[in-house]
PyMOL commands that place a pseudoatom at each C-alpha (Angstrom):
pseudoatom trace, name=CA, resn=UNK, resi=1, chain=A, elem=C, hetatm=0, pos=[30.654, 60.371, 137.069]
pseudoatom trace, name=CA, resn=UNK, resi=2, chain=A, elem=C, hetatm=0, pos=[34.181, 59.143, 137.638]
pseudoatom trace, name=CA, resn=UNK, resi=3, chain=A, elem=C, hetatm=0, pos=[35.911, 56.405, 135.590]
pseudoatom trace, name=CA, resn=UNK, resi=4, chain=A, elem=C, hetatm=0, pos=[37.333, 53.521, 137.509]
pseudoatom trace, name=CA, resn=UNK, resi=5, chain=A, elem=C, hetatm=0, pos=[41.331, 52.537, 136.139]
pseudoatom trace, name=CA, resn=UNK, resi=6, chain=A, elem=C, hetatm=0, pos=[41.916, 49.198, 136.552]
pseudoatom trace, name=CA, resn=UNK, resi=7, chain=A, elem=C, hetatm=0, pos=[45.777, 48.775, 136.391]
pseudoatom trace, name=CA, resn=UNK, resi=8, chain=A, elem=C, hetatm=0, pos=[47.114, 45.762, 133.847]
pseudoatom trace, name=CA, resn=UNK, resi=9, chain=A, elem=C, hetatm=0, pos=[49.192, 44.165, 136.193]
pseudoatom trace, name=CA, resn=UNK, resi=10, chain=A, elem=C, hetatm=0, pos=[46.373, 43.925, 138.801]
pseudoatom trace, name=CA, resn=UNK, resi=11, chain=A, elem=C, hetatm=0, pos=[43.886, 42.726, 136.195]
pseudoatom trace, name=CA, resn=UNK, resi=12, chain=A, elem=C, hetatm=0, pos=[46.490, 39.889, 135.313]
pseudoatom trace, name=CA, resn=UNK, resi=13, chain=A, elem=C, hetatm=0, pos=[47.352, 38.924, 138.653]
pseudoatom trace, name=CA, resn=UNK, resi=14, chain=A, elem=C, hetatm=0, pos=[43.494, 38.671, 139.346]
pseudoatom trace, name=CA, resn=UNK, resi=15, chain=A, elem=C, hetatm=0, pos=[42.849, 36.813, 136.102]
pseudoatom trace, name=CA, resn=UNK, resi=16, chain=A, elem=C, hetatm=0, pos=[45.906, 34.532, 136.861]
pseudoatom trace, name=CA, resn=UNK, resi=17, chain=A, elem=C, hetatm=0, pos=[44.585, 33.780, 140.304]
pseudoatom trace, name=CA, resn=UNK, resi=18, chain=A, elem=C, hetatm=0, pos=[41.188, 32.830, 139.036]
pseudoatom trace, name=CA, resn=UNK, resi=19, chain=A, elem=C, hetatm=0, pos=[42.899, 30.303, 136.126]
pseudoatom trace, name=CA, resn=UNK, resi=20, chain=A, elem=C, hetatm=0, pos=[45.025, 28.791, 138.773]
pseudoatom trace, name=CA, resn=UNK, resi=21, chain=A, elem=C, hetatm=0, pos=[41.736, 28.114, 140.831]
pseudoatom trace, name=CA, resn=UNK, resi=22, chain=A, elem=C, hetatm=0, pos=[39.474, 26.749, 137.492]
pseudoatom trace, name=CA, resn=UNK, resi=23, chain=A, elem=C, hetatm=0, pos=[42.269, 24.768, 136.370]
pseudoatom trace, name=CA, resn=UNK, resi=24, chain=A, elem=C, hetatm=0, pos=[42.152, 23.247, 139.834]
pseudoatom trace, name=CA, resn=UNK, resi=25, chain=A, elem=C, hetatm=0, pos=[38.793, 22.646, 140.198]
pseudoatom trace, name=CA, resn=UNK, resi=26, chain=A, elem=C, hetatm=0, pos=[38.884, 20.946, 136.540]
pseudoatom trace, name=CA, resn=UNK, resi=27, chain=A, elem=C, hetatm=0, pos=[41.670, 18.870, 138.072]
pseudoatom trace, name=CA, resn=UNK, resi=28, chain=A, elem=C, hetatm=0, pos=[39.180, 17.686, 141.119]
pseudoatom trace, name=CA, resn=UNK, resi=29, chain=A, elem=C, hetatm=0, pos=[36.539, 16.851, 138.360]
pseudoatom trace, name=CA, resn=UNK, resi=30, chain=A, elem=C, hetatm=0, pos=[39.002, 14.821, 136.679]
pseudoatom trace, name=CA, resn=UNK, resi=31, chain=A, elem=C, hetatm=0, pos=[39.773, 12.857, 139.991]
pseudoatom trace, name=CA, resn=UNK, resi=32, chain=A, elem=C, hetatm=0, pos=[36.107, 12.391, 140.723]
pseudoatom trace, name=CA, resn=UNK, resi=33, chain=A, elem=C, hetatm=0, pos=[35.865, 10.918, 136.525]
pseudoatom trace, name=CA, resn=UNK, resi=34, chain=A, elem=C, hetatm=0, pos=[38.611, 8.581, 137.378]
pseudoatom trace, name=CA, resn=UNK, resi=35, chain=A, elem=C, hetatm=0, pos=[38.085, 7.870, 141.135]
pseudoatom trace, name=CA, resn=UNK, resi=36, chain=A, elem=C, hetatm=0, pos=[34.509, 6.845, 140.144]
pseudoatom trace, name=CA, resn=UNK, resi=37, chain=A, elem=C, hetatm=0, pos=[35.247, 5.257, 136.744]
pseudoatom trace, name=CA, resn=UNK, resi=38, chain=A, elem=C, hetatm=0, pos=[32.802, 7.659, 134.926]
pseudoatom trace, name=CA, resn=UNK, resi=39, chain=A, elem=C, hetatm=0, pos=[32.590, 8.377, 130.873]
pseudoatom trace, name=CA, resn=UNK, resi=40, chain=A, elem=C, hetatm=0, pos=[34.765, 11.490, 130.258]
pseudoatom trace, name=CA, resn=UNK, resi=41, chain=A, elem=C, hetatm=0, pos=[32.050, 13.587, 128.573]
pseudoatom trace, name=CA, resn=UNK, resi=42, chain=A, elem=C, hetatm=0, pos=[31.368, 14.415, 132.434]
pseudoatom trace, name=CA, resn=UNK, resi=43, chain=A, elem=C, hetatm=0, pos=[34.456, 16.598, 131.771]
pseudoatom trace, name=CA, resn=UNK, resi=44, chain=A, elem=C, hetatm=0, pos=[32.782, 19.257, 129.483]
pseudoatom trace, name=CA, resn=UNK, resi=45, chain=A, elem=C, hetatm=0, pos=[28.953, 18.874, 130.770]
pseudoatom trace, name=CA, resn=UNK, resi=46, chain=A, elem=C, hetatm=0, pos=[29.784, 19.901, 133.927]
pseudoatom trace, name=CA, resn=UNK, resi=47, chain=A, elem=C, hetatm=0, pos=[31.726, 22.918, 133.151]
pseudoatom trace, name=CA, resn=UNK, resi=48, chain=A, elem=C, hetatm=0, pos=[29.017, 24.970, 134.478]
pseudoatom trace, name=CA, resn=UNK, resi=49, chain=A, elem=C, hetatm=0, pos=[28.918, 23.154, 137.543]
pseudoatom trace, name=CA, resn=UNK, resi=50, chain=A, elem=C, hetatm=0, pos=[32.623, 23.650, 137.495]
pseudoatom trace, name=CA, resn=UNK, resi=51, chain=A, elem=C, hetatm=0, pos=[32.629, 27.437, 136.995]
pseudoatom trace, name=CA, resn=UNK, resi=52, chain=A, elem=C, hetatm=0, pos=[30.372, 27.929, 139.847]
pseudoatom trace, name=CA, resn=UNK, resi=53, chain=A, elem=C, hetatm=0, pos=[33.002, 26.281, 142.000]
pseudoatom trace, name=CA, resn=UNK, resi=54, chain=A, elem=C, hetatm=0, pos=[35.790, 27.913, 140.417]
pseudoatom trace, name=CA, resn=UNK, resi=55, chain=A, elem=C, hetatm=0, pos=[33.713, 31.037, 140.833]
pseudoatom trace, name=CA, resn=UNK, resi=56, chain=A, elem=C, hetatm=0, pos=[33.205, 30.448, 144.980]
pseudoatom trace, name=CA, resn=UNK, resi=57, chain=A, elem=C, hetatm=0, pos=[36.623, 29.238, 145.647]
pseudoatom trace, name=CA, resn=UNK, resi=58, chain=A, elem=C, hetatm=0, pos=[37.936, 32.210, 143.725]
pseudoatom trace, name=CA, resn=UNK, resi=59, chain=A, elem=C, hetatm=0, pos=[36.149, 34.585, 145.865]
pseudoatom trace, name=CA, resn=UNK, resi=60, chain=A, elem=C, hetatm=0, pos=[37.548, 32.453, 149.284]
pseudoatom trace, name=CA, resn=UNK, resi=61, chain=A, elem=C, hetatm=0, pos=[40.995, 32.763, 148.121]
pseudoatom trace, name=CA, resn=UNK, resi=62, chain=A, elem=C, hetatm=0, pos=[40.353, 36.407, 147.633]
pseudoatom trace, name=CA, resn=UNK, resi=63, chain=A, elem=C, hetatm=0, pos=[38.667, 36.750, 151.308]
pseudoatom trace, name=CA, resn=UNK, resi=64, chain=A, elem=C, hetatm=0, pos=[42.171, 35.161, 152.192]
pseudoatom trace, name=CA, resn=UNK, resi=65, chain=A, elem=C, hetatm=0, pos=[44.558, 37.415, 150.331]
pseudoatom trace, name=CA, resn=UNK, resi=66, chain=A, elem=C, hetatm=0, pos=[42.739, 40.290, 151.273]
pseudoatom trace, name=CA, resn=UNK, resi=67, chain=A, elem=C, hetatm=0, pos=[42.781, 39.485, 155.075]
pseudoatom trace, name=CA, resn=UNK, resi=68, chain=A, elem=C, hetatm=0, pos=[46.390, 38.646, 154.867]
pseudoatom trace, name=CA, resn=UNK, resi=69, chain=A, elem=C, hetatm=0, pos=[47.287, 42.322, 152.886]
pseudoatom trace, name=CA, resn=UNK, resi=70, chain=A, elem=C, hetatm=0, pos=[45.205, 43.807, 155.820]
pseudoatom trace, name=CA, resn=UNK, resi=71, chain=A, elem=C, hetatm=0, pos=[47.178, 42.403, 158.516]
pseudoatom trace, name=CA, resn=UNK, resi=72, chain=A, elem=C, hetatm=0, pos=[50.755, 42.958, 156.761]
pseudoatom trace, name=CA, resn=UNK, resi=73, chain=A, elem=C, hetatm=0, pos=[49.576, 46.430, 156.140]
pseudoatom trace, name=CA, resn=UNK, resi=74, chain=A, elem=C, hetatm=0, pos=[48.494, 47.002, 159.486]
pseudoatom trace, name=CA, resn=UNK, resi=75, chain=A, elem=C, hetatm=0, pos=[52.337, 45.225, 160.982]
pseudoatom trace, name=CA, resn=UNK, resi=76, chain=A, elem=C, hetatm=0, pos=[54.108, 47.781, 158.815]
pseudoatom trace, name=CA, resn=UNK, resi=77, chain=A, elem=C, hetatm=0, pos=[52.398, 50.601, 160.536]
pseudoatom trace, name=CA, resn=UNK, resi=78, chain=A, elem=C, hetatm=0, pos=[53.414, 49.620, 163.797]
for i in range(1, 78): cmd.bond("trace and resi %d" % i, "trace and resi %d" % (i + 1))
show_as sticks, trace
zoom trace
């Protein structure tokens, strides 16, 4: 069986991408705590709620990048 290399710098840029994504969907819970006036605790109990999200938007932005790489790929072959 083979062994799969993951490069560092493509393991930080993916780990960076998915931060930048949790840290905004912890930024949209704390619009919805003050936009509805609820008690901050809402901040930590629904972190798995918030993860979930995180975890779905995370794997949009990467259907994104991905399309985008395919179509600059395919332009520089022309």
């Amino acid at each position: 069986m083979k062994n799969i290399v993951i490069p560092y710098t493509a393991l930080k840029t993916e780990i960076t991408w998915f931060l930048s994504v949790w840290i905004f969907t912890n930024l949209l819970n704390i619009f919805a705590i003050l936009f509805y006036n609820t008690k901050w605790i809402e901040l930590i109990t629904y972190q798995p709620l918030v993860i979930f999200i995180s975890v779905l938007l995370y794997l949009l932005v990467s259907l994104f990048r991905l399309i985008i790489h395919t179509i600059k790929k395919r332009r520089s072959h022309q």
